[in-house]
N, C-alpha and C positions, 0 to 999 in steps of 0.2 A: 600419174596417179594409177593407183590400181585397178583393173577392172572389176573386182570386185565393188570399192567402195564406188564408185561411177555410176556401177548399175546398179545397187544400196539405192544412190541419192535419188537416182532418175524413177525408180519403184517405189520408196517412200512419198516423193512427189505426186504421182500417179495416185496412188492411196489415199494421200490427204484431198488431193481433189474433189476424187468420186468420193468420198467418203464426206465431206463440206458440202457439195451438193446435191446430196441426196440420190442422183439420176437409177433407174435402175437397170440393172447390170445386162440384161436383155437386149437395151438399145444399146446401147455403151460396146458389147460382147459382138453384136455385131456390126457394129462401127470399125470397131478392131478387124476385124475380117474383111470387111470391104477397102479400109485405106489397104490389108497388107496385098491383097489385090491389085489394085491401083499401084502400087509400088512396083509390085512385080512386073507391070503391063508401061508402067511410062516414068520409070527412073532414070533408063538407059536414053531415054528423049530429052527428060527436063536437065539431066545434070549439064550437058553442054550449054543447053540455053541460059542456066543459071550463071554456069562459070563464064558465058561469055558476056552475062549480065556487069562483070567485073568482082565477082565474089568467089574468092581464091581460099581455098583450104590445104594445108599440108597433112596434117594432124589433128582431128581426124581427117579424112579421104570426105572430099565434096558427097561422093555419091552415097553413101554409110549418112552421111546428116539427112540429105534427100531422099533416102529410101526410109530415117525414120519419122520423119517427119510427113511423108507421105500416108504412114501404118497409121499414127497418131492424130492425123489432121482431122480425119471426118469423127473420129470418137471426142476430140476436145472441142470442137462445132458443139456436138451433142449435149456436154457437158452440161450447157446454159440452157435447153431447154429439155422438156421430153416428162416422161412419165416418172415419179420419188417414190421414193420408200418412204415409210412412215415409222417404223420401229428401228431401233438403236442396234441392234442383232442384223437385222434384213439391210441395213445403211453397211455397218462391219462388214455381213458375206459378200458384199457384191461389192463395196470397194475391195476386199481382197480376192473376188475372182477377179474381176477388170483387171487390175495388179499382175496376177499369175497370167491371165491372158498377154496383156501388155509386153510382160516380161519371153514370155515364148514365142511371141510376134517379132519382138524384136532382139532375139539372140541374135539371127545370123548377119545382121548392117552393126552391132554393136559389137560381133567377136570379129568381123573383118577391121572393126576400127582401130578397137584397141590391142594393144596384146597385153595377150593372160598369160600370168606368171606360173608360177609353179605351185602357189597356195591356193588361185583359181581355176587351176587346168582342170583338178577333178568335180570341183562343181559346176563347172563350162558343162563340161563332157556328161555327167548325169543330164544337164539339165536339156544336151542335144539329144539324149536317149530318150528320153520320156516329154519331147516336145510333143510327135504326133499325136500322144495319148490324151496330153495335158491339152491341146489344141481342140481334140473331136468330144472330149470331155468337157469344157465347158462353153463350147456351142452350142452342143444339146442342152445343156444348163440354158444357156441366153435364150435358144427356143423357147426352150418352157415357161423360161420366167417373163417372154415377152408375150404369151400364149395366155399367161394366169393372170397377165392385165388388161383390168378393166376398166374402159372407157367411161368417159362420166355420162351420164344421161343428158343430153341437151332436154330442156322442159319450156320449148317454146311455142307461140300459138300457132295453130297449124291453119291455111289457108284455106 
């Protein structure tokens, strides 16, 4: 299959999720940044342990699934609890930043996996150029939008 359509399915997936659950994009934004973390710091650990668990991959390459599924793991943890949106817009923008985050976290374990043709090469390649941007761009976003939430007031008797 093409890389394109692959990372389509795995981005619309992404989307539909955050976007069903409401979560807001703050926590979610920086889930994404701590699994790709973690990935970078103990993929190169867990792939032997895994494949000596008896879990063999050709196609894709073991360590590409465990480096995304590393990036992905503490933001889909997340998914099921944390802070919602309430409006249909602010549900929208933040499933599609999670999405474009998602997607720039996990360019380079998904362009080692598959190969990209010749009708994906140039959106590969834009989208390796404007990773960093798109990266520090909506961190600061998740800062903020986890900065603009506000906690509920507990209203209990005080001793």
């Amino acid at each position: 299959m093409s890389f394109l359509v692959i990372f389509l399915i795995i981005m619309v997936a992404l989307f539909v999720l955050a976007y069903i659950t409401k979560r807001r994009f703050g926590v979610l934004g920086l889930a994404l940044a701590a699994g790709a973390i973690l990935s970078s710091l103990w993929v190169g650990d867990l792939t032997p342990i895994i494949a000596s668990a008896g879990v063999t991959m050709v196609q894709p390459p073991l360590e590409s699934v465990v480096s995304a599924g590393l990036i992905l793991l503490p933001a889909v943890l997340l998914l099921f609890s944390g802070p919602v949106y309430k409006g249909k817009v602010q549900r929208i923008v933040g499933a599609l930043l999670f999405t474009v985050l998602a997607a720039a976290f996990l360019l380079s374990p998904l362009g080692s996996a598959l190969v990209i043709d010749n009708t994906a090469k140039p959106v590969y390649e834009a989208f390796v150029q404007y990773r960093p941007i798109v990266i520090t761009f909506a961190l600061v976003y998740a800062l903020t939008d986890l900065l603009l939430t506000k906690t509920p007031k507990h209203r209990g008797r005080e001793h």
